[in-house]
Each structure stands twice: as C-alpha cells, then as structure tokens.
C-alpha positions as YAML, in Angstrom:
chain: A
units: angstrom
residues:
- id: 1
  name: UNK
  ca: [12.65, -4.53, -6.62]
- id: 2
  name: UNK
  ca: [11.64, -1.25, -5.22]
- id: 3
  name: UNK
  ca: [10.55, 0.86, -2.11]
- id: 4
  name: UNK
  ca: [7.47, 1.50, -0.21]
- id: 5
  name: UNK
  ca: [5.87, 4.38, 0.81]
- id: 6
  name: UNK
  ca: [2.77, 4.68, 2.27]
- id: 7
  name: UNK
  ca: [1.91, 7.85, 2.13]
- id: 8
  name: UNK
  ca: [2.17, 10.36, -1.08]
- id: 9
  name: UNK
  ca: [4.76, 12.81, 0.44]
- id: 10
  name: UNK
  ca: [6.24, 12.70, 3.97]
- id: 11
  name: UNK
  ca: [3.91, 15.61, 5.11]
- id: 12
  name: UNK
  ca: [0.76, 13.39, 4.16]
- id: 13
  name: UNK
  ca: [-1.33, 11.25, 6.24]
- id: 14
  name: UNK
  ca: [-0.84, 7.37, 4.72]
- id: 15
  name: UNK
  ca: [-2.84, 6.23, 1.82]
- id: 16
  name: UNK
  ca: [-4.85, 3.52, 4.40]
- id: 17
  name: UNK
  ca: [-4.62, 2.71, 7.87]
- id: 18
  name: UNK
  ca: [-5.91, -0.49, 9.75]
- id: 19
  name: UNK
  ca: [-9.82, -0.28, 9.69]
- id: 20
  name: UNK
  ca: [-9.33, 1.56, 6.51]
- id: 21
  name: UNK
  ca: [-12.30, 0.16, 3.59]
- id: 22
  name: UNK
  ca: [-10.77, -0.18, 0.36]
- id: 23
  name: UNK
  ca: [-12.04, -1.26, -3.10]
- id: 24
  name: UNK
  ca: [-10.29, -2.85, -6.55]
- id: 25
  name: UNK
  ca: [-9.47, 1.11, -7.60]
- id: 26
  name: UNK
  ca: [-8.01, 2.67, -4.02]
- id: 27
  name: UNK
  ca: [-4.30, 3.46, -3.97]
- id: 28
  name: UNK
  ca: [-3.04, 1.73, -0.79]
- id: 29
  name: UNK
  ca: [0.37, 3.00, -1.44]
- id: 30
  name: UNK
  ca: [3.55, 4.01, -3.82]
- id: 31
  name: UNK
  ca: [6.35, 1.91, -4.87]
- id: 32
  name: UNK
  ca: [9.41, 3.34, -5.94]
- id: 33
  name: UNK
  ca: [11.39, 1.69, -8.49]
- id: 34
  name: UNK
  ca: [14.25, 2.70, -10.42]
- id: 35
  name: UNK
  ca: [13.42, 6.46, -9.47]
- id: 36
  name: UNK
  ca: [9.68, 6.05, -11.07]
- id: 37
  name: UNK
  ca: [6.57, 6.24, -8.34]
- id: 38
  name: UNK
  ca: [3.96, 3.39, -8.79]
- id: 39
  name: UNK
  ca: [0.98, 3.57, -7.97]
- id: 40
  name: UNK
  ca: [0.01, 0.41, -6.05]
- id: 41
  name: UNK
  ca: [-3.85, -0.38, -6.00]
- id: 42
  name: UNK
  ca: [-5.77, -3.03, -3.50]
- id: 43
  name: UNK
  ca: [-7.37, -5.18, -6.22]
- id: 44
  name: UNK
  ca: [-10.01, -5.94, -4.10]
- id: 45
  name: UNK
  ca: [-12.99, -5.15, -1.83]
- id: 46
  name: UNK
  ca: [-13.39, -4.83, 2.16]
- id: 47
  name: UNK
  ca: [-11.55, -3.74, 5.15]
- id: 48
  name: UNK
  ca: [-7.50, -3.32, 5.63]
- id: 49
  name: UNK
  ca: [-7.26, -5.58, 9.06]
- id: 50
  name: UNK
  ca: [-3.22, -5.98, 9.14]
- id: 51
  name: UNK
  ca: [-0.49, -3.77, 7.54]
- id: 52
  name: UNK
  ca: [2.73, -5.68, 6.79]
- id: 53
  name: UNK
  ca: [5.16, -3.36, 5.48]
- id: 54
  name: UNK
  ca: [6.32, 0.25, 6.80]
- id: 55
  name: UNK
  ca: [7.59, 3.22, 4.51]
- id: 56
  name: UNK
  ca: [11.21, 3.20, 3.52]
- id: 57
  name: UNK
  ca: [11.03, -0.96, 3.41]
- id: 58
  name: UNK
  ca: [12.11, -2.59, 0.26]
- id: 59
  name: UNK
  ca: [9.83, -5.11, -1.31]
- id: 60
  name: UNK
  ca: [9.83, -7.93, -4.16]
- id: 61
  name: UNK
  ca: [7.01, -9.22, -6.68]
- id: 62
  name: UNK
  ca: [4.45, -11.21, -4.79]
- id: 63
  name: UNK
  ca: [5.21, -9.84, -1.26]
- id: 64
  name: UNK
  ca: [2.20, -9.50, 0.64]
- id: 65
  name: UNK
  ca: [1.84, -5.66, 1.64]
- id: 66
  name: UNK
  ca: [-1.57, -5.67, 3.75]
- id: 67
  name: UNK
  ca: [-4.22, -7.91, 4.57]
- id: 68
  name: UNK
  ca: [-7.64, -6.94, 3.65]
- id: 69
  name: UNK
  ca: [-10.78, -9.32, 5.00]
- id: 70
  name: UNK
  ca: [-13.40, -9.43, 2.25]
- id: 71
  name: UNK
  ca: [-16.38, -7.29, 2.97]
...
C-alpha cells in the first residue's frame, strides 16, 4: 500500500529509536502512498522495545511496524 520512512527527510535523525517513550499523539514515522506523506502516529502509551520495519520497506494495512511495551 505504501512506503516507510522513518525519519522526516534523509538528513534527519528517525522519528523513534528502540528505548524511545512514545504516547497516543507521537509520530513514529511517514508512510508514503500514492506520492502523499502520512503521518503515522503510535496510538498508544510506553516504550518502543522492537522496530520491525526499515525505511524504503513497503508495507500493507495491519502490518505491525514496532512493538511498544505498555508503560
């Protein structure tokens, strides 16, 4: 459905790393579909633990794009 990026430009550091706390409004990173950037927010509270996808990947609806443990 679209790409990934991680970070906002490829000079930038990436929106979260492992270790990184997030909450429901923290962009985690960009999906590119159809030439249109989308903002891609973690939906929930606590810390990023495992990171699942890498820039440039392609990704589908529903595909699991980090793992955050609840905090």
């Amino acid at each position: 459905i679209g790409t990934l990026y991680r970070a906002p430009s490829p000079e930038a550091g990436n929106y979260v790393e492992i270790g990184s706390e997030v909450g429901p409004d923290t962009v985690v990173c960009l999906i590119e579909a159809m030439k249109v950037m989308n903002e891609i927010k973690a939906d929930v509270s606590g810390e990023v633990i495992a990171v699942l996808i890498e820039t440039g990947t392609p990704v589908q609806y529903g595909e699991p794009l980090f793992h955050v443990k609840a905090g």
